[in-house]
N, C-alpha and C positions, 0 to 999 in steps of 0.2 A: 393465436390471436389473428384475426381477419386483416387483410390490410387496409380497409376504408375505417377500419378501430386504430389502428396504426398511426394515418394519416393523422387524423381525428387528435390523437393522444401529442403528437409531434406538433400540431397546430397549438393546442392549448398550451406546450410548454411553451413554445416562441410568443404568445401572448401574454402569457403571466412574466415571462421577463422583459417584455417591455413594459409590464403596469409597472412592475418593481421599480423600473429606471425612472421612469416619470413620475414615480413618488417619492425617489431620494432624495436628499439635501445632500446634493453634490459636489466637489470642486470641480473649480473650472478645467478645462482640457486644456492645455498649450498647444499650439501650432505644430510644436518640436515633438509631441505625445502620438508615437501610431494609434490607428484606430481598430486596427483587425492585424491578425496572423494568419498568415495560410497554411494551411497543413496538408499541402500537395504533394507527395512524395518524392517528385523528380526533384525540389530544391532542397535535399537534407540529403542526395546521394552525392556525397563525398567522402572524404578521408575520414575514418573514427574517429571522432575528436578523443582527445585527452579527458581519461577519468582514469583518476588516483586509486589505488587499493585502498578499499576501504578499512579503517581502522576500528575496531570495537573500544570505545574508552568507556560503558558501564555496559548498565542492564538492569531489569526490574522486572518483579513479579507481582499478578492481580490472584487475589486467592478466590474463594470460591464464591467469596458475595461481595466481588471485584473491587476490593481493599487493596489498594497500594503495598507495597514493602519494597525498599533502596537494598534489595537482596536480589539471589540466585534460588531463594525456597522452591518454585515452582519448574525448574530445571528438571529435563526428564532424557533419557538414558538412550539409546540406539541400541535394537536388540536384533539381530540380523535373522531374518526370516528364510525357511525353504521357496525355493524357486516355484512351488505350487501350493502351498499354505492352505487353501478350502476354508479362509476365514469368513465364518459369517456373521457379514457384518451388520446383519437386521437385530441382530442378538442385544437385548437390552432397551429397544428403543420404545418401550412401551409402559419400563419399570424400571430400568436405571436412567435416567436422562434427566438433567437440568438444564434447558436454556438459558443462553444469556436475552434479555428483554432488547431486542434489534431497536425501538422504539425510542431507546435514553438515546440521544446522540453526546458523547462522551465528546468530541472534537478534540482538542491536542491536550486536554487535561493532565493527564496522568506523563504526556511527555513534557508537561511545564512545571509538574511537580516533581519531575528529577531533575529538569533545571536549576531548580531551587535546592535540592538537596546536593545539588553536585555544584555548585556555580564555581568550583575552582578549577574545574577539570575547562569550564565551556567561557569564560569571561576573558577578557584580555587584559592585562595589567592598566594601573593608572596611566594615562601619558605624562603625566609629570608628577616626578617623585613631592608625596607630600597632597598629593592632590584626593579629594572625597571618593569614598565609593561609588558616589550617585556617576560620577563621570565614567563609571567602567562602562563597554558594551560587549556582546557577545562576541566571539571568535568568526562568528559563521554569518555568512548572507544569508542563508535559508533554512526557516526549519519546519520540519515537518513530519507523517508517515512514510514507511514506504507504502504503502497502498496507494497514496494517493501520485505519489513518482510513478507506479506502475501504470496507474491508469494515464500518466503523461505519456511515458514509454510508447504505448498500444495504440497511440489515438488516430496514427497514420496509417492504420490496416483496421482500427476501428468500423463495424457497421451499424451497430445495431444499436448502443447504448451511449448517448453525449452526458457530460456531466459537467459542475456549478465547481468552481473552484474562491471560497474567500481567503483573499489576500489580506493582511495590515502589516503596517511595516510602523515598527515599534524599536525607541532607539538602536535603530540604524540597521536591524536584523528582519527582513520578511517572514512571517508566518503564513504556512498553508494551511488551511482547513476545510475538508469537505462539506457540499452543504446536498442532502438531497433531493435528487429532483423529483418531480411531480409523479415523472412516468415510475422512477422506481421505487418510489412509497405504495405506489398503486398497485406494482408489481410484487412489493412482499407483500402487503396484505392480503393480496389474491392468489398467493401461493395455493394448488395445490397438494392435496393430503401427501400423495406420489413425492412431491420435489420436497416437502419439508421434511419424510422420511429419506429420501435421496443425501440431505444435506449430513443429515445424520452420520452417513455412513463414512463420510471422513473424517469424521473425528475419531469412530471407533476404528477404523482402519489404524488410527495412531496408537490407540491405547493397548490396540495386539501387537504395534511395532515398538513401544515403548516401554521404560522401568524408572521407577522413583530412585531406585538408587543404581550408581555403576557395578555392575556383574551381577544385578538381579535380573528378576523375570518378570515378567509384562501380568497384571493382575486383568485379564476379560473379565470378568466376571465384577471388576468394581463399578461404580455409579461414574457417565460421563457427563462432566459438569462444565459446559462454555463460556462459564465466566473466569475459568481458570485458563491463567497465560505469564509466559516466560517473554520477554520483550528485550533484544540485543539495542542498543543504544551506538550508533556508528558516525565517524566523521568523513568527509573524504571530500573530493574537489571535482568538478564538470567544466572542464577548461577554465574560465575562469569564476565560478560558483563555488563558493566553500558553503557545503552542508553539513547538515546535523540531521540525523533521521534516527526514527524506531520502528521495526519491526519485530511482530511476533516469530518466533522459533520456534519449532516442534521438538527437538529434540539435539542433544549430541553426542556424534561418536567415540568413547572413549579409545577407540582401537586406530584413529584417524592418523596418519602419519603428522597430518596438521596440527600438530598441538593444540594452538592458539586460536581462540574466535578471532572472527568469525568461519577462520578453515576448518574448524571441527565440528560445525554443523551440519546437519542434514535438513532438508524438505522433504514432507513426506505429502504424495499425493494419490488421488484415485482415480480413475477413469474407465470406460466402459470398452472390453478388452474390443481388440484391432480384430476383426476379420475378415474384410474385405480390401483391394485397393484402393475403395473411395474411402473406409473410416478413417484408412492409413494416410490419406492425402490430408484430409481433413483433421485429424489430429497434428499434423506437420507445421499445416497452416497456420490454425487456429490457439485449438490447448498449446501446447507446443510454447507458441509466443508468451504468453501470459506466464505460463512456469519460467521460461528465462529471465523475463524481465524483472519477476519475484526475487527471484535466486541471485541473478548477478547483482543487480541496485547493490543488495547490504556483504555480497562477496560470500554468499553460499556456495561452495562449489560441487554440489550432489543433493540431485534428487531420487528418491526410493518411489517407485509406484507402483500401486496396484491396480491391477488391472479386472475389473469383477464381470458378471455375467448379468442379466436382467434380473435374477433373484436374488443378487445381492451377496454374492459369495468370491470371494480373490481367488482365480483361476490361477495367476499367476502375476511373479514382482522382480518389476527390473529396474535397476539404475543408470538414470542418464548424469553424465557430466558437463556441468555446465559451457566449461570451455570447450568442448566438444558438439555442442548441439549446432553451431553457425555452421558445419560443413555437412550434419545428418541434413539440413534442410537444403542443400546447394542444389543440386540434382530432383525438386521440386521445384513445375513451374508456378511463377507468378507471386512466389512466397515472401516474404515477411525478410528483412533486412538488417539484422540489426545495426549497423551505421545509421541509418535511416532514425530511427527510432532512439539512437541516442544524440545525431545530433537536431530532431526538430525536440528533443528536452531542453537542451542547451540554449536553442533558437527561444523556445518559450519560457525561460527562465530570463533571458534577457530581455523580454517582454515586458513580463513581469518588473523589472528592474527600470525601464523606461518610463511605464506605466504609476506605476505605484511609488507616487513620491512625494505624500503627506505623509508624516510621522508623525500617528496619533492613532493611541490603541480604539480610539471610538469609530474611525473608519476601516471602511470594508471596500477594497476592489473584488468586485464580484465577474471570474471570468468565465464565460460561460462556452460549451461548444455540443453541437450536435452533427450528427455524420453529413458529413459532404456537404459541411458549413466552415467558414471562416471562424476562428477565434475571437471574440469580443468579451467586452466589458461593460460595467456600468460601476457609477461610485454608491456608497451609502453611508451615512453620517447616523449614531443612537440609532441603528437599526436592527431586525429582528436575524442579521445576516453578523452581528458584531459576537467576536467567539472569544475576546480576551477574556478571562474572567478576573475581577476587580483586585483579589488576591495575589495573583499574578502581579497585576501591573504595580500595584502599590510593593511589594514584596522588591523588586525588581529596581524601584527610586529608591530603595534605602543604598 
């Protein structure tokens, strides 16, 4: 893309969020309410803050025409590969392949309908014995993806891509949910023939690293279908944030000394193999950060990658450990931090918590941020930015 198409595309998004503001039915702002976050990297270089191991207390599977199930059906296996494998992974993409329809935005659905199936695991007792359900509220401040924590994670080495974050804060619990933006609607629909065949090949990358059942074997040769997904349900705390998140999981290793999820999972990922000392810096930098932040959020601790050539074939597959990635990066200047990264999360969670203080499912704090811009917001009332779905909220007062 050119970069006077760039500018262009960056201009229009910062105006369409200001028409947005200026057509909410807003509340008013308090004096006491920050108005912006900064995401300067030198003020998040401190001590790690305090985050909790995270705990797995469910999980849930979408089947192939992304139906719900309060199961482990879609749970798939760790099958350990040769260190040079020649998987290829263009195989299939022409006649086995279902995608999932990128266009539905699903937003926290399918994680507020295991709220509802689980509400004993995630509620917090009556405060007074003898008192109605309706007075229960969740355990947790926050709930949300991890996708979209990951993309909080990055935002301080972020360049290229800002993104729309809706908030509501519903008896006493904030809800995250993505909303997308302008540029990247524009950007999947202009995908390239190249990059939606590219995207392809990490799924099937999984399906040669992967078995339906423990001590079987990886079927290549089946149909890969993207609406099928295993989804870990995790708790855990960010100094003082108690979360609830879901992320999807590739797979687990039954061979894991970790027993227990989330230590017995694996990440499985792809990337275009290292050959020089710049891809090498560059992956350090960049890929690098993004798989950390995937991994550690929900307490992943390994990822398997393969590494392919321009034809699309696994030259070769290595495992990085997660705990181990903060010192492969030390010795790389100018790199990525994770302190940094976890605590401008923390910084923006408590943002959030300042920010967003109507409880009422029909508003929306909408926070928005683009590279080498301040954090902001805007409010919205019955708007096209409101993600509670009516079910939910009535399910939820009984």
């Amino acid at each position: 893309m050119r970069m006077d198409q760039k500018r262009s595309d960056r201009k229009e998004f910062s105006n369409k969020k200001r028409h947005r503001a200026d057509d909410a039915s807003s509340a008013p702002r308090t004096a006491s309410q920050p108005q912006v976050l900064s995401v300067q990297r030198y003020l998040y270089e401190k001590d790690f803050p305090l985050y909790k191991q995270p705990i797995e207390i469910g999980f849930f599977s979408l089947d192939s025409q992304r139906r719900f199930y309060n199961d482990d059906r879609q749970l798939r296996y760790y099958v350990e590969a040769e260190s040079s494998p020649n998987f290829n992974l263009r195989d299939g993409y022409r006649d086995r392949y279902i995608k999932r329809d990128e266009s539905i935005k699903e937003k926290l659905d399918h994680m507020l309908q295991w709220i509802l199936e689980n509400r004993g695991k995630v509620e917090m007792a009556p405060k007074v014995e003898g008192a109605s359900a309706s007075s229960r509220h969740l355990k947790f401040d926050f709930v949300t993806w991890r996708g979209h924590l990951t993309k909080i994670l990055t935002t301080p080495y972020e360049t290229r891509e800002g993104w729309l974050l809706a908030v509501t804060l519903f008896q006493g619990t904030l809800y995250i949910s993505e909303v997308e933006t302008e540029l990247a609607r524009r950007e999947r629909e202009d995908r390239s023939a190249r990059h939606e065949e590219m995207m392809y090949w990490g799924y099937k990358f999984e399906q040669y690293m992967c078995a339906d059942e423990p001590g079987g074997r990886p079927d290549s040769g089946g149909t890969v279908n993207t609406n099928e997904a295993y989804c870990t349900v995790v708790q855990t705390r960010l100094t003082d944030h108690h979360l609830l998140f879901s992320g999807e999981v590739d797979c687990k290793d039954n061979g894991s000394p970790l027993k227990t999820a989330p230590g017995c999972y694996v990440e499985l990922k792809t990337s275009l193999e290292i050959c020089t000392p710049k891809q090498q810096s560059s992956f350090l930098r960049f890929k690098l950060l993004k798989w950390w932040a995937q991994s550690f959020l929900p307490g992943v601790p390994r990822i398997v990658a393969g590494f392919r050539n321009n034809a699309g074939y696994v030259v070769s597959v290595q495992t990085y450990e997660i705990g181990k990635i903060s010192q492969m990066i030390k010795a790389e200047q100018n790199c990525w931090r994770p302190t940094v990264c976890m605590n401008f999360c923390a910084e923006f969670l408590s943002f959030i918590k300042k920010v967003a203080i109507l409880d009422d499912p029909r508003v929306v704090y909408l926070f928005s941020w683009e590279p080498f811009k301040d954090v902001s917001y805007s409010v919205h009332r019955d708007s096209e930015y409101s993600f509670l779905p009516d079910w939910y909220v009535e399910e939820m007062k009984v």
